[in-house]
C-alpha positions in Angstrom: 0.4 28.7 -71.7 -3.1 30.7 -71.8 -2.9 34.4 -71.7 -5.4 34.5 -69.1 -4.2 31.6 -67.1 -3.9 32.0 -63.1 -0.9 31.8 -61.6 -1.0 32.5 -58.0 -3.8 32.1 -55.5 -4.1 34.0 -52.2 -6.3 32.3 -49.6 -7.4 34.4 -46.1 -9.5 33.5 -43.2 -9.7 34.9 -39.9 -12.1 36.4 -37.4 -14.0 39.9 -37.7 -14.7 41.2 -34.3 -17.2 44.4 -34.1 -15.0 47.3 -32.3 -18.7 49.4 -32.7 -21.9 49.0 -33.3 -22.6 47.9 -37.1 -26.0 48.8 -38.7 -25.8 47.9 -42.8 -29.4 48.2 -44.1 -31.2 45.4 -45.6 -34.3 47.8 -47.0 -36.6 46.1 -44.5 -38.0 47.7 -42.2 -40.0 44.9 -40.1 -38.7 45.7 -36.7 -37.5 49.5 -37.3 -37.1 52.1 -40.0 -33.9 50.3 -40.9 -33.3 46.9 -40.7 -29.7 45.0 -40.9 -28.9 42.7 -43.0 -30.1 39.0 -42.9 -29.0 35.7 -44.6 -31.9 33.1 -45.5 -31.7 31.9 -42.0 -32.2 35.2 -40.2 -28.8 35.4 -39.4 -27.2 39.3 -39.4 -24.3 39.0 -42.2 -21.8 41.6 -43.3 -22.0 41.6 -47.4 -19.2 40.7 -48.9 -20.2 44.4 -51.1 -20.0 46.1 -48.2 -16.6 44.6 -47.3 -14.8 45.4 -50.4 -16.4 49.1 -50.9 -15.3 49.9 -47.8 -12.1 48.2 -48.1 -11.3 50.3 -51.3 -12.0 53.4 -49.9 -9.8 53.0 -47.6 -6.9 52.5 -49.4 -7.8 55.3 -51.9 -8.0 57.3 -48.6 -4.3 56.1 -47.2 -2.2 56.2 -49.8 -1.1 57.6 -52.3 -1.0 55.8 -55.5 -4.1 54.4 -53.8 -6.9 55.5 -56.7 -4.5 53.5 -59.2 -4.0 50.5 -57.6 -7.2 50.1 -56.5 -8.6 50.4 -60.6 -6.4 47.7 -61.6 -6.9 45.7 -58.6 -10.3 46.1 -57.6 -11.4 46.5 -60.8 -13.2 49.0 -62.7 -15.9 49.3 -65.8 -15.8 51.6 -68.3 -13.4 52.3 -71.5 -10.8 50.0 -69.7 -13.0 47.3 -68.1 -11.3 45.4 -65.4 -12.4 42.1 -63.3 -12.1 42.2 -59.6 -8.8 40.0 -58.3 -10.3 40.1 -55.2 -13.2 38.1 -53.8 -14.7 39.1 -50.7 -16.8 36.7 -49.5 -20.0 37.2 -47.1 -19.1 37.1 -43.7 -20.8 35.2 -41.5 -22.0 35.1 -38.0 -20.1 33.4 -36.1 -22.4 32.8 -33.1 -25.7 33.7 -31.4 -26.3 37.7 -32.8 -27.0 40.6 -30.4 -29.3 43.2 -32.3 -30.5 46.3 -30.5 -32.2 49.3 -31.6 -31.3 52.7 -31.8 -33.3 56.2 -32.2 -32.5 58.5 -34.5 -33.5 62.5 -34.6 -32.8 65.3 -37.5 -32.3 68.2 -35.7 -32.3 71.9 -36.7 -29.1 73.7 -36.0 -30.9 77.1 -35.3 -33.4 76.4 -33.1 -32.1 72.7 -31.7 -35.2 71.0 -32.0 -36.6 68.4 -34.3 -37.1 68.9 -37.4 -40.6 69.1 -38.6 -42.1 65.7 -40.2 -43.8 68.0 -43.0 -39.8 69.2 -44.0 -38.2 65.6 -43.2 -40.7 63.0 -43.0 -37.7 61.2 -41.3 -37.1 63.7 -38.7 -37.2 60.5 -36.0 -36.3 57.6 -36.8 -35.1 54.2 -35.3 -33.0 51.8 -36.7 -31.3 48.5 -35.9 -27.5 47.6 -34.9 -25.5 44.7 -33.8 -23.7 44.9 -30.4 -19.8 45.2 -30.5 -18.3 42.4 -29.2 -19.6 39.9 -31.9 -17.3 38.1 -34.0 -17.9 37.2 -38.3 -15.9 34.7 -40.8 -14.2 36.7 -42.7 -12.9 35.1 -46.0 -11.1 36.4 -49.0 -9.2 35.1 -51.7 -7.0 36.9 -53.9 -6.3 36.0 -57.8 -3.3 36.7 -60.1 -3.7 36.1 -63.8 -0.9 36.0 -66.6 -1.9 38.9 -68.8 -2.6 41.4 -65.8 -0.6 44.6 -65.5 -0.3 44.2 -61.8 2.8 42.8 -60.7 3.1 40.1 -57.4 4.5 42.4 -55.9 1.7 45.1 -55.7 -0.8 42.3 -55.4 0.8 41.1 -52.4 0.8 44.7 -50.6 -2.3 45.5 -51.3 -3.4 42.0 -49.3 -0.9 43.2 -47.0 -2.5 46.3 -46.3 -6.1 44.9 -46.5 -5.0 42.8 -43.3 -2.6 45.4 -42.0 -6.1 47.8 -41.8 -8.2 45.6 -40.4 -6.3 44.0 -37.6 -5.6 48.0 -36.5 -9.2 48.7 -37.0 -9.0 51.2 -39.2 -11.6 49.9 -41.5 -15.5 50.6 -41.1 -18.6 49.1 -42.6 -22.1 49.7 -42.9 -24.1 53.0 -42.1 -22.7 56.2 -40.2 -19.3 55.1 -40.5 -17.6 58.7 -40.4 -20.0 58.5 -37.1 -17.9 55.9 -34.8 -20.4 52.8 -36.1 -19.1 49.5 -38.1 -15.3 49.9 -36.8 -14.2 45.9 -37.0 -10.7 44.6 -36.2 -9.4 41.5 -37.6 -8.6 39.3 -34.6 -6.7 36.5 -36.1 -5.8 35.4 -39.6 -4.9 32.5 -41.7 -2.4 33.0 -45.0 -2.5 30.6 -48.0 0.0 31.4 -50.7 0.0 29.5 -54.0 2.3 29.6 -57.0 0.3 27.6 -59.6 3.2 27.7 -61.5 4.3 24.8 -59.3 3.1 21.3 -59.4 3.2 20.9 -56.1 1.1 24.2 -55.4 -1.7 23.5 -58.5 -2.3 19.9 -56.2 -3.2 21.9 -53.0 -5.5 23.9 -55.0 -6.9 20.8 -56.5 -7.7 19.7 -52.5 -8.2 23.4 -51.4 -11.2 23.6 -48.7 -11.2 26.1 -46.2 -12.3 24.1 -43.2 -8.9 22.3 -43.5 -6.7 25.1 -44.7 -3.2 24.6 -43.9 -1.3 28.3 -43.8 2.1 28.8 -45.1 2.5 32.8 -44.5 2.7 35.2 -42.0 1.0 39.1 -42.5 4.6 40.5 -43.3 5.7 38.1 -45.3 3.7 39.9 -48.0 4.7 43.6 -47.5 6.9 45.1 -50.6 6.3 48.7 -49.8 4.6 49.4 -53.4 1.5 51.4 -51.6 2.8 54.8 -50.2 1.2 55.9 -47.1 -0.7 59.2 -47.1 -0.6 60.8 -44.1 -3.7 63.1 -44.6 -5.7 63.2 -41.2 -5.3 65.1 -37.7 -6.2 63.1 -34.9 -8.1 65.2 -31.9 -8.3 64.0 -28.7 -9.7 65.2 -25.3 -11.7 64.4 -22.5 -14.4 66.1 -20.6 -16.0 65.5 -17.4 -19.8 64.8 -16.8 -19.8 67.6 -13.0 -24.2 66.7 -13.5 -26.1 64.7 -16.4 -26.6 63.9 -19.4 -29.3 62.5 -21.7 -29.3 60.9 -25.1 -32.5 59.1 -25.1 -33.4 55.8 -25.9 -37.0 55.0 -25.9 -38.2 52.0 -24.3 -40.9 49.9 -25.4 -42.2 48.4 -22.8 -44.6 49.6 -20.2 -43.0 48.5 -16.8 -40.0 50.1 -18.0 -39.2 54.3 -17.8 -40.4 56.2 -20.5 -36.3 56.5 -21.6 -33.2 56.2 -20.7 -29.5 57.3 -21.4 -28.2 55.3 -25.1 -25.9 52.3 -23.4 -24.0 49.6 -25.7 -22.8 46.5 -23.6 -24.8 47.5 -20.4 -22.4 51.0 -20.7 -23.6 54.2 -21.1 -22.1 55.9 -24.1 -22.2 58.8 -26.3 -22.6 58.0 -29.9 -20.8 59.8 -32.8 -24.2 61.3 -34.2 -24.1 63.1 -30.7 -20.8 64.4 -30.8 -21.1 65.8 -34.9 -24.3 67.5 -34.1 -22.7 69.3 -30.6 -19.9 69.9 -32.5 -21.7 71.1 -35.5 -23.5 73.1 -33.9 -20.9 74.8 -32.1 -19.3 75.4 -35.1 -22.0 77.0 -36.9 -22.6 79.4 -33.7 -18.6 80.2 -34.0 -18.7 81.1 -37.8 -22.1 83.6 -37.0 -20.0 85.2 -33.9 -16.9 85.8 -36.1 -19.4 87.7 -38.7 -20.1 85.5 -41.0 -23.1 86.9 -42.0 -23.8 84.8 -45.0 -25.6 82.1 -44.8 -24.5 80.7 -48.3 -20.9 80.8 -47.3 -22.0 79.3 -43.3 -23.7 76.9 -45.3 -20.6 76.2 -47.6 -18.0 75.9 -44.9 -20.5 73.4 -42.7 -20.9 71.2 -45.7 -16.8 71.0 -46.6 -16.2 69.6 -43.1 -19.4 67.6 -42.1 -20.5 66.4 -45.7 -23.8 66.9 -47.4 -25.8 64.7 -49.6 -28.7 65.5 -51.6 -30.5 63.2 -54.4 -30.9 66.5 -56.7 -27.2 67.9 -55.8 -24.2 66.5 -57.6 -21.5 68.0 -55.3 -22.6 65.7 -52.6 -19.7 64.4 -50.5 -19.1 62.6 -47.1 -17.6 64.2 -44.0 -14.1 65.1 -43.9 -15.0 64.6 -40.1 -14.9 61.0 -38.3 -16.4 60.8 -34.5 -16.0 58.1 -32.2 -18.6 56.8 -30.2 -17.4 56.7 -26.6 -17.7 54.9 -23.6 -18.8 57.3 -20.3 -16.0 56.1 -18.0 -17.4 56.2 -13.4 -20.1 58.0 -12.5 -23.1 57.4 -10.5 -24.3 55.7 -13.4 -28.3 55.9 -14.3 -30.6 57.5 -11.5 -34.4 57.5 -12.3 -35.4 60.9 -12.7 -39.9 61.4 -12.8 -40.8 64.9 -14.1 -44.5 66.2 -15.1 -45.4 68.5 -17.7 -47.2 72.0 -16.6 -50.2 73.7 -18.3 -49.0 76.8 -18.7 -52.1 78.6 -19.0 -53.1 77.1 -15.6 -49.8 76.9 -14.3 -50.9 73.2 -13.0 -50.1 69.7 -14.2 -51.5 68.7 -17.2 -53.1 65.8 -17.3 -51.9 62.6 -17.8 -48.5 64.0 -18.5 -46.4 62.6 -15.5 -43.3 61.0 -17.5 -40.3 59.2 -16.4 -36.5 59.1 -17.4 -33.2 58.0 -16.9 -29.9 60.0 -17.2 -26.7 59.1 -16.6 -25.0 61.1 -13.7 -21.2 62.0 -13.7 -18.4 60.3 -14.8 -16.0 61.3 -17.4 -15.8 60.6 -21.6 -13.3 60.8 -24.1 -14.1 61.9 -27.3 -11.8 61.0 -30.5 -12.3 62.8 -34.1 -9.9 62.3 -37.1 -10.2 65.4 -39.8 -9.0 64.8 -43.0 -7.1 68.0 -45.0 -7.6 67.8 -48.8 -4.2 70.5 -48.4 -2.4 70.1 -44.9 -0.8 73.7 -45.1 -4.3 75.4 -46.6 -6.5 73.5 -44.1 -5.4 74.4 -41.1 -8.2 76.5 -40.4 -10.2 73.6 -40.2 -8.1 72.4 -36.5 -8.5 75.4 -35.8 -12.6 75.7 -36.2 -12.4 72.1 -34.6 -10.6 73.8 -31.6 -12.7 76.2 -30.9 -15.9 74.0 -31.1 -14.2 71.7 -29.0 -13.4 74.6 -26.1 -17.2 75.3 -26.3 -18.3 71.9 -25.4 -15.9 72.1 -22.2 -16.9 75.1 -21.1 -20.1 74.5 -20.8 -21.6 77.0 -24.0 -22.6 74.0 -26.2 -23.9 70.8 -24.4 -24.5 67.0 -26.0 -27.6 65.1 -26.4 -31.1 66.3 -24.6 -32.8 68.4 -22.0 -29.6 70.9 -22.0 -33.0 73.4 -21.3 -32.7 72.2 -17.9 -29.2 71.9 -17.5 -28.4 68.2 -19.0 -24.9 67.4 -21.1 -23.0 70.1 -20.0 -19.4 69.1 -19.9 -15.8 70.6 -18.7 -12.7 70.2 -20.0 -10.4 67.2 -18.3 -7.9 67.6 -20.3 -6.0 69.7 -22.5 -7.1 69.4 -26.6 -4.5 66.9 -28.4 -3.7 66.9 -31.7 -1.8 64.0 -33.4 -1.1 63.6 -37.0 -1.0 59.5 -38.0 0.5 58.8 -34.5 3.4 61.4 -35.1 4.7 63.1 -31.8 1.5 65.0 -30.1 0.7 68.5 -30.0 -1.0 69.6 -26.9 -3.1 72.9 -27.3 -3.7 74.5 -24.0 -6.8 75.5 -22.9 -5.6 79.1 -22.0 -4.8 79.6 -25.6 
């Protein structure tokens, strides 16, 4: 028998659906600053890339003898090259696509107004997603060799807890995933196992197609416990009412229509993730100056440990330790047509030509979700605690969400009290009165 011979063949299909919008950049930028992703027939794809570096990261980010399992599974190159026994495939569309697009805004956290083209020649930008709801193929097939180190056994739980992810949405693709975007949920699955070593199994291999595949396993058939969970990130719930308006713009294009209206996704108004970081980034950077913080280095330092920072010339780069939800704006009065005009203020008149139109959405409640992950749960506490206090500004009114908070838009009050739940454990309610 070869040393490199294969001797056990894991076949998956099932059905992506999008839980939130996906953008994953193609480089074009034909219809906006970013466009997604396209397959020789124009049809929006998710890379089958994107799949498995998200996929990894996940399970480096769950579990705990995640970094090693995922070098010998995954793969790795360097002084102990590796291949892959995993192979994502593309996934495909599977129907007509949905793409919208979104506007984008850099704002500065002193002043709360854009950023100025000559600092960030990407101070507004646009870019395109596609609409939750939409469903991919999603395809991968999973390879055992003779000489590996990995045992079945660790092979099969990490397949295991691929699927185990996916179907509890818990895996994100794409752009501004620590932002709510690219959450997919695998929606129904098909489980091919093969022992080549049998003569019986090395014949359905022989025939294998995957428009006729014929499954012999369920999902827990493969768990053997090999991956230990990490149980690393605070879940923070709580939900605010909308007593006026509120306003994250979306510009529209054509000329019968208002000038903009309130972001929607599936003909609901939401409020994306990017929204609820920079409110709550904000608020947290007003907090640190009203505690004395007087240093901006160290203001600088704490803002970048939570919310990430990334620079081309910086090599402690990092992503958020902070992932938002985008969330759906629950009743209301939904979105009123609201005309305004710009004043001259030397005159005190209109100016000219400067009658504009918009469309907020009016009442209604929101929940908002964020997951914080603790390098150190006992050390890090601070950081819920930060988090807290943000959060009690946004309900009581100090730091609004999205635009025209100058005239009285996105301010919110608590609904509920602040919830904090670590991996699903028994909830701790913090009371506003605290």
């Amino acid at each position: 028998m070869s040393e490199d011979q294969i001797v056990q063949r894991i076949y998956i299909k099932g059905e992506l659906e999008l839980i939130s919008p996906l953008v994953i950049g193609s480089g074009e930028d034909d219809n906006s600053d970013i466009d997604v992703v396209r397959d020789w027939q124009g049809n929006p794809i998710i890379p089958g890339t994107s799949l498995a570096g998200a996929i990894r990261h996940n399970i480096i980010e769950h579990y705990v003898n995640g970094i090693s399992v995922t070098d010998k599974i995954f793969g790795e190159h360097g002084k102990t090259s590796r291949i892959s026994q995993l192979l994502f495939y593309d996934a495909t569309m599977n129907g007509t696509a949905n793409v919208l697009i979104r506007d984008g805004v850099h704002l500065d956290y002193d002043t709360r107004t854009v950023v100025d083209k000559k600092v960030d020649k990407f101070s507004k930008y646009d870019y395109e997603i596609l609409e939750p709801g939409q469903k991919f193929i999603f395809r991968l097939e999973a390879v055992r060799r003779q000489n590996v180190e990995t045992t079945q056994d660790e092979l099969n739980d990490v397949v295991h807890a691929i699927l185990h992810s996916l179907k509890n949405s818990e895996i994100a693709v794409g752009a501004k995933t620590r932002r709510g975007l690219g959450v997919v949920k695998l929606v129904s699955e098909q489980i091919l196992l093969l022992d080549l070593t049998k003569s019986e199994d090395a014949t359905k291999w022989l025939r294998f197609e995957w428009q006729t595949m014929a499954a012999n396993k369920k999902l827990e058939d493969l768990k053997t416990g090999t991956l230990k969970p990490l149980n690393n990130k605070e879940h923070i719930q709580v939900e605010f009412n909308i007593p006026y308006s509120i306003l994250i713009r979306h510009y529209n294009a054509e000329f019968k229509d208002v000038d903009s209206s309130h972001i929607q996704s599936m003909g609901q108004s939401v409020i994306p993730g990017t929204s609820w970081n920079g409110a709550v980034r904000h608020a947290v950077h007003q907090i640190l100056l009203d505690l004395g913080v007087n240093d901006n280095r160290k203001v600088k330092e704490i803002e970048h440990d939570i919310f990430g920072y990334a620079s081309e010339r910086d090599e402690h780069s990092h992503a958020s330790k902070l992932t938002v939800k985008e969330s759906l704006i629950d009743g209301g009065k939904g979105l009123l047509k609201y005309t305004r005009n710009k004043v001259d203020r030397f005159t005190g008149g209109v100016a000219e030509g400067a009658l504009f139109d918009e469309m907020p959405h009016y009442q209604g409640s929101v929940k908002l979700n964020i997951f914080l992950k603790l390098d150190d749960s006992e050390k890090d506490k601070w950081k819920i605690g930060l988090i807290k206090l943000a959060l009690k500004d946004i309900g009581n009114g100090i730091q609004p969400v999205g635009g025209d908070a100058n005239i009285g838009r996105g301010i919110l009050e608590h609904k509920s009290d602040i919830f904090i739940d670590n991996n699903h454990l028994k909830a701790l309610a913090l009371k506003l009165k605290e």
